[in-house]
N, C-alpha and C positions, 0 to 999 in steps of 0.2 A: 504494500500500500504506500502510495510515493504521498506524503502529505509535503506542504508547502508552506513556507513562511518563515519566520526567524523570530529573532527578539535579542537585544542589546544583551553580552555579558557583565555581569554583576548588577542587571537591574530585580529588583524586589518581585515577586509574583505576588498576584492582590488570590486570595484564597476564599474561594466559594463550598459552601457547606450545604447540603440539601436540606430543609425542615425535620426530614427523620429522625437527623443527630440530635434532637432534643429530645425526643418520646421516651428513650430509655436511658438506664445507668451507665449499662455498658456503651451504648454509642458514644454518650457524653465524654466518657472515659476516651475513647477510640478520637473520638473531636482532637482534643486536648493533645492527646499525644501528638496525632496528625499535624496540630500548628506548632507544637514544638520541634517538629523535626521539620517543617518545608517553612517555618515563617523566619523571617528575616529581622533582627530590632532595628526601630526605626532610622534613627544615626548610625549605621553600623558603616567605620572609614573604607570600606571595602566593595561596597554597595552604591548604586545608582537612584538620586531621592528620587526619581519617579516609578511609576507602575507599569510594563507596557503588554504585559502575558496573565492571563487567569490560570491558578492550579484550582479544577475542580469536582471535589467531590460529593457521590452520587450512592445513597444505599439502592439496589434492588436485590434482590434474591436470595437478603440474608449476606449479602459483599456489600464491598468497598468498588467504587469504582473508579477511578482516576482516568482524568483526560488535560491536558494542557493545550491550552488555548492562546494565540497571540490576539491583542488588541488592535485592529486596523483602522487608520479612519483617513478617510479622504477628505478632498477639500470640498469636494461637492455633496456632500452629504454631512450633516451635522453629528449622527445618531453612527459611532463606533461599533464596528464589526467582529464577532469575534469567528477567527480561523484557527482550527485544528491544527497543530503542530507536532502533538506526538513528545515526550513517548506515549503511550496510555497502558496502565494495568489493572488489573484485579485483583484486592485482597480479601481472601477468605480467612475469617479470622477462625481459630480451633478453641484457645480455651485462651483468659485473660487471670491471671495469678496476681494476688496481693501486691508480693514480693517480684525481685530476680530473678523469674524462672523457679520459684519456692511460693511459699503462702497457702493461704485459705484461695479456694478459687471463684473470680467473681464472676466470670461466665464463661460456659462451656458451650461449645455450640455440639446441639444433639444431631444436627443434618450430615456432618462431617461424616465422611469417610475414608479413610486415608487410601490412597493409590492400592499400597500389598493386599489391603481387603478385599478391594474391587476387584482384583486380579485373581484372587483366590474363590471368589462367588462366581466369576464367569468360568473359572478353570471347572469349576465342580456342575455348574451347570451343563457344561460341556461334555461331562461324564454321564451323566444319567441315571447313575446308580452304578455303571461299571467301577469296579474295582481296579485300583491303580496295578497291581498286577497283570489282569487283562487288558487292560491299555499300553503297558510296555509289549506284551507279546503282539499285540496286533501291532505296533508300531515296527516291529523287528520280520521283515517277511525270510523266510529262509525258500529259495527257490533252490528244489532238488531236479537233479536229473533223471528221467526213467531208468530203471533199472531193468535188467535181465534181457532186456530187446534185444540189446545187440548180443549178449550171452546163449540168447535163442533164437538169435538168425545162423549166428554161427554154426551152433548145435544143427540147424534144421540144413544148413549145407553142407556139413558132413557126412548125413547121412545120406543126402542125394547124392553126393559124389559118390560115396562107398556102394550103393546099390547101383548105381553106373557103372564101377568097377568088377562086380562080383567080392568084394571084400566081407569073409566070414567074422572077421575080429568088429566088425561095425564101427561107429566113429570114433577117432582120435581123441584120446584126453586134451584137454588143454594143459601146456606147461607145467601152470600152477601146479594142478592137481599131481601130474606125474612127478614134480621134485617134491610135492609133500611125501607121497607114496615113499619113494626114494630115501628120504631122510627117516622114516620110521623103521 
C-alpha cells in the first residue's frame, strides 16, 4: 500500500483519542499510557512548536487501532485535510498487571487467544478423532514391489523349455536355492 505525504522531523503529533477510552478503567489506563509514550512536553528543545501530523486512536473489536495522519491544507481551501501517512497498527491488549509485568491483574482480556492454541484446535480438528499414530503411518507411504512375478515367470519358462527338450530332471533350481543345498 504506497500511502503518501510526509510531515516535518521533530515536529509534535496532536493525538486523537476515540470516546470509548472513557467508558472503562482499563481503556483509561491504556489512554494514559498511550500519551505517555507518543506525547511530546510542550517546550521540549528538540521538538518543533507546531503541530502538522495527527496520531490516532481508534477502539473496535476489543483493539487499539492506530493510524497517522498528516495535516494538509491548501490555500484555496480554509478547512485542513487530513492524509494517511502510515505506519498504522493494531494493539491487542492480553492482560494489564498492577505492577512490572507482576501485581494483582487489572484486566484480562477473555477473547484472547494466543497463536500455539489456534494452531493446536485446527491441528486437532484436522484429525477427526484419528489418532496421532495413524496419522504418522498414513503420512509414511511405503510402496512395495510385486513379489514372486518375476520368481514365477521364470519358474513357468523353465518348464517350457525342459518339456521342449524332453528333460526328465524338470526345471533348474535357481542358484540361490542350489548353494543353500550345497552348504548344508
Amino acid at each position: 500500500m504506497g500511502m503518501t505525504g510526509n510531515c516535518m522531523k521533530g515536529s509534535r503529533p496532536f493525538l486523537s483519542f476515540d470516546s470509548n477510552f472513557d467508558n472503562d478503567a482499563h481503556w483509561r489506563l491504556v489512554k494514559e499510557m498511550l500519551v505517555q509514550i507518543f506525547g511530546v512536553p510542550k517546550n521540549h528543545p528538540k521538538t518543533v512548536p507546531f503541530f502538522d501530523h495527527v496520531f490516532s486512536f481508534t477502539i473496535a473489536d476489543g483493539r487499539v487501532w492506530f493510524r497517522n495522519y498528516q495535516i494538509f491544507r491548501e490555500q484555496e481551501k480554509p478547512e485542513p485535510e487530513l492524509i494517511e501517512i502510515g505506519p498504522r497498527f493494531v494493539l491487542n491488549p492480553i492482560k494489564i498487571c498492577e505492577g512490572n509485568l507482576s501485581g494483582m491483574v487489572l484486566f484480562l482480556n477473555e477473547k484472547y487467544v494466543s497463536p500455539n492454541v489456534a494452531r493446536r484446535e485446527q491441528r486437532n480438528k484436522k484429525m477427526k478423532g484419528k489418532s496421532m499414530r495413524a496419522i504418522k503411518k498414513n503420512k509414511k507411504k511405503v510402496y512395495e514391489l510385486p513379489t514372486d512375478d518375476l520368481e514365477e515367470f521364470m519358474a513357468q519358462q523353465e518348464l517350457e523349455r525342459a518339456e521342449e527338450e524332453g528333460d526328465d530332471e524338470g526345471p533348474l533350481q535357481p542358484a540361490s536355492k542350489s548353494i543353500k543345498k550345497a552348504r548344508r
